[in-house]
C-alpha positions in Angstrom: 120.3 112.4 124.4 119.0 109.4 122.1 118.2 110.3 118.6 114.8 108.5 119.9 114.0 111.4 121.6 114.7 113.8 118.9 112.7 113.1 115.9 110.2 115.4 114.8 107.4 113.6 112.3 105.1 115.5 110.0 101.5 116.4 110.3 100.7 114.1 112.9 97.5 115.7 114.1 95.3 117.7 111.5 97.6 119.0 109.0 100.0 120.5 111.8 103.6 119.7 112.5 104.1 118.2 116.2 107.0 117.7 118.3 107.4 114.7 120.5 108.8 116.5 124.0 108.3 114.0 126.4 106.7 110.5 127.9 105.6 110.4 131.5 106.8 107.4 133.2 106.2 107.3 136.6 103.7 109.1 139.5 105.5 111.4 141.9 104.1 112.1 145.4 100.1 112.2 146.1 99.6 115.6 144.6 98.9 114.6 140.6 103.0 114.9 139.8 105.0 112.7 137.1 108.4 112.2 136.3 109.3 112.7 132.4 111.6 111.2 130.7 112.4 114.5 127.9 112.6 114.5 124.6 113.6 117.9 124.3 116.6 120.2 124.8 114.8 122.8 125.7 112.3 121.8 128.5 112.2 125.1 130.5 110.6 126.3 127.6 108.3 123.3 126.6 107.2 123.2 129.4 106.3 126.7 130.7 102.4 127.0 133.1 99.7 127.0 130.0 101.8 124.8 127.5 99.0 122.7 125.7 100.1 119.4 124.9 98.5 116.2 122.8 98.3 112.6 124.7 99.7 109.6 122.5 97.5 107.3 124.7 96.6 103.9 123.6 92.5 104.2 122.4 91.1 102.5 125.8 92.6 105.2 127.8 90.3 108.1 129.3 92.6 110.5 127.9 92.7 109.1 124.5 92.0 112.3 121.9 92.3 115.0 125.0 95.0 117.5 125.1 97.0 118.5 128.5 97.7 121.6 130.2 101.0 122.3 131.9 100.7 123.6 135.5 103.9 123.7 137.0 107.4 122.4 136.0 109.9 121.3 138.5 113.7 119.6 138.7 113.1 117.3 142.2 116.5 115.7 142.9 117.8 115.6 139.3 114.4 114.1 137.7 112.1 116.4 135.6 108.8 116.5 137.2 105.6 117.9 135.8 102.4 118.6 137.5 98.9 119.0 134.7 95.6 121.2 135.1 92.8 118.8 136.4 95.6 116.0 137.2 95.5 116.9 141.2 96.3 113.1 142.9 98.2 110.1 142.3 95.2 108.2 141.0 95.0 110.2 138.0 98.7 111.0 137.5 99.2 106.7 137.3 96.2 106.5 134.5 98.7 109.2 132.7 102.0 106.5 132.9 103.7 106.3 129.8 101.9 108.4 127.5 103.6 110.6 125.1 103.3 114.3 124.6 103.3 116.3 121.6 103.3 120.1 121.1 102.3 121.9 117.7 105.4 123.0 116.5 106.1 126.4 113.9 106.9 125.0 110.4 110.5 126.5 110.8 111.3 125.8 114.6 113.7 123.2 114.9 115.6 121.8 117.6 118.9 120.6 117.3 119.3 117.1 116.0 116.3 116.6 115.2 114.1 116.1 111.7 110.8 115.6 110.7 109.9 112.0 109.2 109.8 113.5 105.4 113.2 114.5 105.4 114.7 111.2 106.5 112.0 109.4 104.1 114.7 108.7 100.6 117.7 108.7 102.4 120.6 106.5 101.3 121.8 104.5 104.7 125.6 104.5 103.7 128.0 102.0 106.3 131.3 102.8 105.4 131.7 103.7 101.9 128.8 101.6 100.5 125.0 102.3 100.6 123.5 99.6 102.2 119.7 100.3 101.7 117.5 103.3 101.9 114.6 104.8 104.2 111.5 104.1 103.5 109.8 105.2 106.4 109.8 106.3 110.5 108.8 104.3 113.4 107.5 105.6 116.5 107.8 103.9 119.4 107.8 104.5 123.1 111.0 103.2 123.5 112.9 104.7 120.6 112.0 105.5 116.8 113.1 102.6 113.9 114.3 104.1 110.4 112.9 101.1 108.3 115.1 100.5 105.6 114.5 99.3 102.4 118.3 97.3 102.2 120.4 96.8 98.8 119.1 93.1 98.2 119.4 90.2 95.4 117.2 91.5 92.3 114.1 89.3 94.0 114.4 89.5 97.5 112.5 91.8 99.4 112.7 92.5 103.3 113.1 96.0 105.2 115.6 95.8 108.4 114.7 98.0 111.2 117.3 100.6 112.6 117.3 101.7 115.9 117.5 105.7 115.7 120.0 106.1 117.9 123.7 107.5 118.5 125.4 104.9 118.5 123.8 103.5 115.4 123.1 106.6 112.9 126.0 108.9 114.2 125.5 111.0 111.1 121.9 112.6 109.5 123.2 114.8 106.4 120.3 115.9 104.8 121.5 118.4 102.5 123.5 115.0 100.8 120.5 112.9 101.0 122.6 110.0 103.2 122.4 108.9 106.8 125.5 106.9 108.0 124.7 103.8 110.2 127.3 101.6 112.6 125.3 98.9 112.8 125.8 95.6 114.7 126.9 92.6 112.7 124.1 90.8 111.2 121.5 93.9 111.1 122.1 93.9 107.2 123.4 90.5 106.4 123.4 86.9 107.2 126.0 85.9 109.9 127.4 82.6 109.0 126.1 79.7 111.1 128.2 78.4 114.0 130.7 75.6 112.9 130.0 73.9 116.6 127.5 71.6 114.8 129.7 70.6 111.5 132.9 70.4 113.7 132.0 67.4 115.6 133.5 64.5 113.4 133.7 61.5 116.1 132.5 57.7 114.8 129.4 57.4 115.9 130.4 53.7 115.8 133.5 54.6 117.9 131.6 55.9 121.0 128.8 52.5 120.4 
């Protein structure tokens, strides 16, 4: 599992501290079902009959500022399917398509690998043996979450990279020493050097005339 689908951000909703679980992507069947893609480890439990969840809908959606209601969960040939109170065909399952759910969360549940945006906010983002910026701050995205980082720059320039929160990129969170480690792909902290294909054609123009 992504580090996307593990991050856990602070009061989100009224002062409360919310878990991002899941995003519904698709319709299943005619009966109201959707197929999740999970953000938790734990979904037997997240999604036990009367779990309440809020909609991360965009503000023209019909759902936008409504919460959900779990009726049933199910595995159907290796996909996670979920079926909502008041959701019972495929026209009102598609209006649900790719909105996020979040859960109210007890201020010291955790899940593993996973943080809430306040402790990653400060970090050093170390590659190798040399800090290379710091966090500033927590994107949420469909997709996957960005750590925007604040990078070690020239005194006068100012920019922020963005940092896909993944594995592969940010193997290592270590809170407790304030750092994250980052793998990142060449040219996500630096300039890459322009291609010499341009400066390495020396022919006469007058030759080829």
């Amino acid at each position: 599992m992504s580090r996307t689908t593990d991050v856990v951000p602070k009061e989100r909703n009224q002062g409360k501290n919310q878990l991002r679980v899941g995003r519904l992507v698709k319709a299943h069947g005619l009966k109201g079902a959707l197929k999740l893609e999970l953000y938790t480890d734990n979904p037997e439990r997240r999604f036990v009959p009367g779990a309440e969840f809020t909609l991360q809908v965009p503000e023209a959606s019909p759902w936008h500022g409504k919460k959900i209601a779990v009726r049933e969960y199910r595995v159907m040939n290796g996909n996670p399917v979920v079926f909502f109170d008041d959701v019972d065909d495929r026209s009102a399952a598609e209006s649900l398509v790719r909105a996020i759910l979040w859960i109210d969360q007890d201020v010291d549940e955790v899940e593993d690998d996973a943080w809430f945006d306040h402790q990653l906010v400060g970090l050093d983002v170390v590659r190798g043996e040399s800090v290379v910026g710091r966090v500033v701050r927590v994107e949420h995205f469909p997709a996957q979450d960005l750590l925007i980082v604040n990078p070690v720059s020239p005194v006068g320039t100012e920019r922020e990279v963005m940092v896909p929160f993944v594995q592969a990129i940010v193997p290592t969170v270590d809170v407790a020493a304030g750092r994250v480690i980052v793998t990142p792909p060449p040219g996500l902290f630096e300039e890459l050097p322009e291609s010499d294909d341009a400066s390495s054609d020396t022919s006469d123009p007058e030759a080829s005339a």
